[in-house]
N, C-alpha and C positions, 0 to 999 in steps of 0.2 A: 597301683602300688607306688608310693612314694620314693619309694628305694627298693630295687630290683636285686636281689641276693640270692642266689639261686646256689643251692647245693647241688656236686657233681659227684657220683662217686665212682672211680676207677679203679680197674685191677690190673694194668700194663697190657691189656691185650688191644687188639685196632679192632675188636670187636667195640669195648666199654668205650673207647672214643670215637665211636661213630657220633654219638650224641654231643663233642660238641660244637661241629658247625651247626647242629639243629640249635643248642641252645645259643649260639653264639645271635641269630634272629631276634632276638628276644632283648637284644641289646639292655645287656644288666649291667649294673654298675657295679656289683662285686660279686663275685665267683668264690664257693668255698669248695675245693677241690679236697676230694677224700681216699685214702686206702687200707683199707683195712688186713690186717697183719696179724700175727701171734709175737705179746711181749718179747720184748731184749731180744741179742742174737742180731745176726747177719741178714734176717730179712728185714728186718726193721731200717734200721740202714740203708737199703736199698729200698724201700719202698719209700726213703726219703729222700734218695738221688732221682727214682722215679718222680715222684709229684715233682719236685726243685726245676725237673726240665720239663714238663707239661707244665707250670708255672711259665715260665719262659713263652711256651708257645701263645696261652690262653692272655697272658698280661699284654698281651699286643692289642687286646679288646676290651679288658676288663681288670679290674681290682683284684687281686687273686691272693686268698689265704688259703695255705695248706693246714691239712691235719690228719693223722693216722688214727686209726678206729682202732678198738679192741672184740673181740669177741666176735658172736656170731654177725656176720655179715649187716644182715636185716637190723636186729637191734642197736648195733654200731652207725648204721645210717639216720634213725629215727635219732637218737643221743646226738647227733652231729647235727642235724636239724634244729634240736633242741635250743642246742646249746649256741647258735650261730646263729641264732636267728633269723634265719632263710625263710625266702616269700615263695620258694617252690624249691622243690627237689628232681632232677631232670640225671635221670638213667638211661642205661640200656639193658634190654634180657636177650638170652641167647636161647634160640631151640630151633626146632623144624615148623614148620606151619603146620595148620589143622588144631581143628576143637580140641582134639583128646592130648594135645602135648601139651607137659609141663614145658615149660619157662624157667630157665637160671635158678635151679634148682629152688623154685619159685621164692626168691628172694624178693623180687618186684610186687610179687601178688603179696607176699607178706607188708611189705610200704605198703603198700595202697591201702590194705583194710586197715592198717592201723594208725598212718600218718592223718593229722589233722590241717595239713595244707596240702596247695595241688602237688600233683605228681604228674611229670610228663616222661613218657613212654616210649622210646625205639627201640621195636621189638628187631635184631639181626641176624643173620646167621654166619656164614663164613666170610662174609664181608660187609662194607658197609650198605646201605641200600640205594641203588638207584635215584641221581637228585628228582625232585617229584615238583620244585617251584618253590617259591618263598612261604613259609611255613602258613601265613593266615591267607594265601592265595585265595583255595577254596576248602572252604569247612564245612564236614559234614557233623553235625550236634542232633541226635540221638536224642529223643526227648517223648514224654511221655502225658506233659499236659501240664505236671503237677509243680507244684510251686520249688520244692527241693532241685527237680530238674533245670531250672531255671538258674541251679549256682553257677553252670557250666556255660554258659553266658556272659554273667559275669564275671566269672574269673579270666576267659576272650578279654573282654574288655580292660579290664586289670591290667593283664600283660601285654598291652598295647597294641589290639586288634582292630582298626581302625574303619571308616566308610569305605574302603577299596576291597577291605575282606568280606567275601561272598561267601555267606554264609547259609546252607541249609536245612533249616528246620524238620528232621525225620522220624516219622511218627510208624509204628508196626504193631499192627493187631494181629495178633498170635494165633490163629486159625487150628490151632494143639490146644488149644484151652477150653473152645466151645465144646457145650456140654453134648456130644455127639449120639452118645448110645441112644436116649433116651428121642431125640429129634431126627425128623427128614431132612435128607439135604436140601430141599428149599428154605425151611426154616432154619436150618444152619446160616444159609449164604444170608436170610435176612438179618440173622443177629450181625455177622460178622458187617455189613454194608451198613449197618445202624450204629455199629459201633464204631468204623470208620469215619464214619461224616459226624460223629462226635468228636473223635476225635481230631478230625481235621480242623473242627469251631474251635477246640481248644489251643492247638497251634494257632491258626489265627489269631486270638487272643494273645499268646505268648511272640509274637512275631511282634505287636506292636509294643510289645513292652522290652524286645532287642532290639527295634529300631531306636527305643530310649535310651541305650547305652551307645550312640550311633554306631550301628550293625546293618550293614543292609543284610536284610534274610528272604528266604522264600521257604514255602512248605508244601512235603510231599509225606505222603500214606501211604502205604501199601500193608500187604495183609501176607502172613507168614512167621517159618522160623528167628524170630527175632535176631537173634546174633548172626546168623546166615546173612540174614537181607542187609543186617549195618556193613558187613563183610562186603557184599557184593557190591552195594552201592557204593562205598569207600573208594572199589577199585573202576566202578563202571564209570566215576566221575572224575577220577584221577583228582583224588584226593589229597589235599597235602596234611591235613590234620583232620582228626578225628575227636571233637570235644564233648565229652560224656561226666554225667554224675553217679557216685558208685550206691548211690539208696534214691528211689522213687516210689510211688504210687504204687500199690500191688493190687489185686484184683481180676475182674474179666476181662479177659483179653487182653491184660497189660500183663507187663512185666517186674521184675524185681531188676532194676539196674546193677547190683551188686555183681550179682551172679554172671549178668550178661555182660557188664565190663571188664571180667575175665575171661570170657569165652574171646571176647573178641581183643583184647592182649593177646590168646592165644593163637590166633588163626589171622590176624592183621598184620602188614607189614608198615602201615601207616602211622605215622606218631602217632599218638593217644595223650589226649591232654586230661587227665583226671581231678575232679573234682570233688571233695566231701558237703 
């Protein structure tokens, strides 16, 4: 991206500004910092003495335009987007870990399915998280084979992800989706091992075309609950970003990224860099 402009939105809490030494990584050149309020009145006001000094802090690294939202949260973030024409939108959600929690009164999961640029994700909870390395240290990219999956690459790239980020290619055949009643489990274990090493050719494949964006990457398969294993692996690698596309390939033994890029917002403590 030519020009790095990245929308922030905050609500005064040191939860919502967890996210921005993560964005501050990212080294953009202007910042549109946002809060959304209810018309006129003494909050308004004060949500403009708030931003005025989060300005102060953030201008020590970046360009910084403020602006006050109206209405629902979500919808006031997408119009702020809009309108500022931001090359990403960079949040935070607040909840508990595990699959079954909403998220900030799913305000993020509302961005992401409807925003038409990336969205980058720190999920917190009562403080901010744990520093984990410089954000493109090591990246785990969730990928499926299919060409859509492939935005989340370069959008890495985009945001200035360079040959030193280590990046790995992770591919998960869903072992809940083989057609089980009807087969034995040997015949199971050989779809699932056939679809695997399919799927691994097709990483391969996609490995040489993120070396094209200079990425170094590697690629790993494994077989299981998809949103689970990106979970696990995230933490078993010590992850510092997590870059995923929210639509891919659907079918055998694959998955629907959509779906699965909320689950793991929900149950991830690791950035998530979201991709359409």
């Amino acid at each position: 991206m030519s020009t790095r402009r990245v929308l922030i939105p905050l609500d005064g809490s040191a939860i919502a500004e967890a996210i921005l030494p993560v964005a501050k990584e990212l080294a953009p050149e202007d910042v549109v910092l946002m809060r959304t309020t209810e018309p006129g009145g003494t909050a308004r006001e004060e949500a403009r003495a708030y931003l005025d000094a989060a300005a102060g802090r953030v201008g020590e690294w970046a360009k910084v335009t403020t602006v006050i939202g109206d209405g629902r949260p979500a919808d006031a973030i997408l119009a702020a987007a809009s309108a500022n024409g931001v090359n990403l939108v960079a949040l935070t959600t607040a909840g508990r870990s595990g699959f079954d929690r909403l998220v900030m009164g799913s305000v993020a999961e509302k961005v992401i399915r409807a925003a038409d640029l990336p969205v980058l994700v720190l999920r917190a909870e009562d403080a901010a998280p744990a520093p984990r390395g410089r954000l493109f240290d090591r990246v785990l990219l969730p990928h499926d084979g299919s060409v859509r999956a492939q935005r989340a690459a370069e959008t890495l790239a985009l945001l200035g992800a360079g040959a030193t980020a280590d990046v790995t290619l992770f591919g998960v055949v869903d072992a809940a989706e083989a057609p089980q009643p009807e087969l034995r489990a040997d015949a199971i274990e050989r779809i699932l091992e056939s679809e695997a090493q399919a799927l691994r050719e097709e990483l391969e494949r996609a490995r040489v075309r993120v070396r094209g964006l200079g990425l170094s990457a590697r690629v790993e398969v494994v077989t299981g609950p998809v949103a689970e294993r990106i979970v696990a692996r995230a933490e078993s690698m010590g992850a510092t970003l997590v870059a995923m596309a929210t639509h891919g390939r659907t079918g055998l033994l694959r998955w629907a990224l959509g779906s699965v890029t909320e689950l793991v917002l929900r149950a991830s403590t690791v950035p998530l860099l979201i991709s359409r």
